[in-house]
C-alpha positions as CSV (number, residue, x, y, z in Angstrom):
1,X,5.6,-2.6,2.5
2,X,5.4,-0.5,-0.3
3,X,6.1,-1.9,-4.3
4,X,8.0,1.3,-4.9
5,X,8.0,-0.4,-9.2
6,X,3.7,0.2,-8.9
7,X,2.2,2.7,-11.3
8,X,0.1,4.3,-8.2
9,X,3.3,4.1,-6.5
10,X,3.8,7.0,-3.8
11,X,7.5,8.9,-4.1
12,X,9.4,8.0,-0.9
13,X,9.2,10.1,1.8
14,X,12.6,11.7,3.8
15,X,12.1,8.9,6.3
16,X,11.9,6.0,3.6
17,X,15.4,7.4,1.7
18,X,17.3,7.5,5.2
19,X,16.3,3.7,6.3
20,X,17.8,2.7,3.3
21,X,21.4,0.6,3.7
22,X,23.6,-0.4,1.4
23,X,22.2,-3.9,1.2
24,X,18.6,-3.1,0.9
25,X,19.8,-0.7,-1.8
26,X,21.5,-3.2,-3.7
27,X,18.2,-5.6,-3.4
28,X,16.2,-2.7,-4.5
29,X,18.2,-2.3,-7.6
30,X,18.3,-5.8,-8.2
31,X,14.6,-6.2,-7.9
32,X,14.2,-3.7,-10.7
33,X,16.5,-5.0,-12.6
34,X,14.8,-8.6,-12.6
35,X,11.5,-6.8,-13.2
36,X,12.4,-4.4,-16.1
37,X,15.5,-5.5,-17.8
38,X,15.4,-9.4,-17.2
39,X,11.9,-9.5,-18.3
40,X,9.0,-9.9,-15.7
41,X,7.7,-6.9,-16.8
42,X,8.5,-6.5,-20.3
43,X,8.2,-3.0,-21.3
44,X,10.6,-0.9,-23.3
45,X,13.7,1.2,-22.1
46,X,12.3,4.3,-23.3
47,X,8.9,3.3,-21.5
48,X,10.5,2.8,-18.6
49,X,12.6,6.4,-18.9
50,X,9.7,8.1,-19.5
51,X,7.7,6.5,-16.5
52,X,10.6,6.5,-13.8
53,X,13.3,9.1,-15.0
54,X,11.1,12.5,-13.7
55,X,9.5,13.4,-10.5
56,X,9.5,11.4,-7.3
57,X,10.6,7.9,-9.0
58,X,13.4,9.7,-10.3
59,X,14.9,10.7,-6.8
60,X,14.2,7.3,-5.8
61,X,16.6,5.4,-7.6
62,X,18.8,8.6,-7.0
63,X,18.5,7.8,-3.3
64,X,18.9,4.6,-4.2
65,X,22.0,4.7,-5.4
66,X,23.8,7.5,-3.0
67,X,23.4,4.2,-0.4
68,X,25.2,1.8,-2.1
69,X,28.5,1.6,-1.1
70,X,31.7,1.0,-3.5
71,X,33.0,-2.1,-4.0
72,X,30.2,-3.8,-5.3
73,X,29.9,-7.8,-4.9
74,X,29.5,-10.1,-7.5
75,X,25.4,-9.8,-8.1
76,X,25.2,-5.8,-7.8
77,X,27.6,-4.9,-10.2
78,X,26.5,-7.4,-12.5
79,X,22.9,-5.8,-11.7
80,X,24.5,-2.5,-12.9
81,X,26.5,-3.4,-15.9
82,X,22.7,-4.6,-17.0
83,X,21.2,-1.7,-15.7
84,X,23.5,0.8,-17.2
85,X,23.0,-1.2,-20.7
86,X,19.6,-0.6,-20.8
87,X,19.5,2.9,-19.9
88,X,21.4,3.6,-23.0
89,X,19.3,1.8,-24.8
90,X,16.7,3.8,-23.2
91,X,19.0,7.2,-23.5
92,X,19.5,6.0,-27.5
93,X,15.7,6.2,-28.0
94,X,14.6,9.0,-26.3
95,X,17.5,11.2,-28.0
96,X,16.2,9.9,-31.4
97,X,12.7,11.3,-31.2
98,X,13.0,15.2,-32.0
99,X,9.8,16.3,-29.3
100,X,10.7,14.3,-26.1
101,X,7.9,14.4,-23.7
102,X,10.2,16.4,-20.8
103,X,13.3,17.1,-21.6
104,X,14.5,16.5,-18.1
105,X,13.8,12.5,-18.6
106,X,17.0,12.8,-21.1
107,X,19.1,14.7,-18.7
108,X,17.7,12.5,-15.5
109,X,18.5,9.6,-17.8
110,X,21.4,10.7,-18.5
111,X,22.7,11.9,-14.8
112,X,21.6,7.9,-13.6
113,X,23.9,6.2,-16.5
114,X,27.1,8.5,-15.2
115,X,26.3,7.1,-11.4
116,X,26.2,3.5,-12.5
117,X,28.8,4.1,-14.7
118,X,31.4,6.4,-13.5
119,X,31.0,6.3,-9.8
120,X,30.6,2.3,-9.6
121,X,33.1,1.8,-12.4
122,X,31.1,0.3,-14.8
123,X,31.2,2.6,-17.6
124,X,33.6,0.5,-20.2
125,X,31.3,-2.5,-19.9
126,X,28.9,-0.7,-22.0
């Protein structure tokens, strides 16, 4: 299997998006998750943005996300509510610096924090 969180990481082909379910989406997000925001791989929000908010990666978690299904359990919308979280952080960071890299990393970033928050309902637990 693929590590779709590898640098070297390939984008996902058409085939790779439509095997997704909702429960290997929700295990996909949580593995991200415990590797980025819980710690395992300890970089910054913005680091992250920049790496996984353009290109390929970016429809990824797109895809993603278009296969989880609403309600959430327990464990994926507490994944979320973490998730969202630190994409504002990241969001907060990237606005701050007047030459962003690609300006399309603020407006992917941006697009990803209204899915987790608006269309799973987790946009007041900020």
């Amino acid at each position: 299997p693929v590590d779709w969180f590898s640098e070297d990481a390939p984008g996902p082909t058409r085939g790779d998006l439509f095997a997704l379910d909702h429960a290997s989406a929700c295990q996909l997000l949580q593995d991200m998750e415990y590797r980025t925001v819980s710690g395992v791989e300890s970089r910054s929000a913005e680091l992250f943005a920049r790496e996984w908010m353009k290109g390929n990666r970016a429809r990824w978690l797109f895809a993603v996300t278009l296969s989880m299904e609403r309600p959430l359990d327990a464990d994926a919308s507490a994944c979320v509510r973490s998730l969202l979280r630190w994409f504002h952080q990241a969001r907060a960071a990237l606005v701050s610096r007047l030459d962003p890299d690609d300006p399309s990393v603020i407006a992917n970033t941006s697009v990803f924090i209204v899915i987790l928050g608006r269309y799973f309902s987790q946009e007041e637990l900020r």
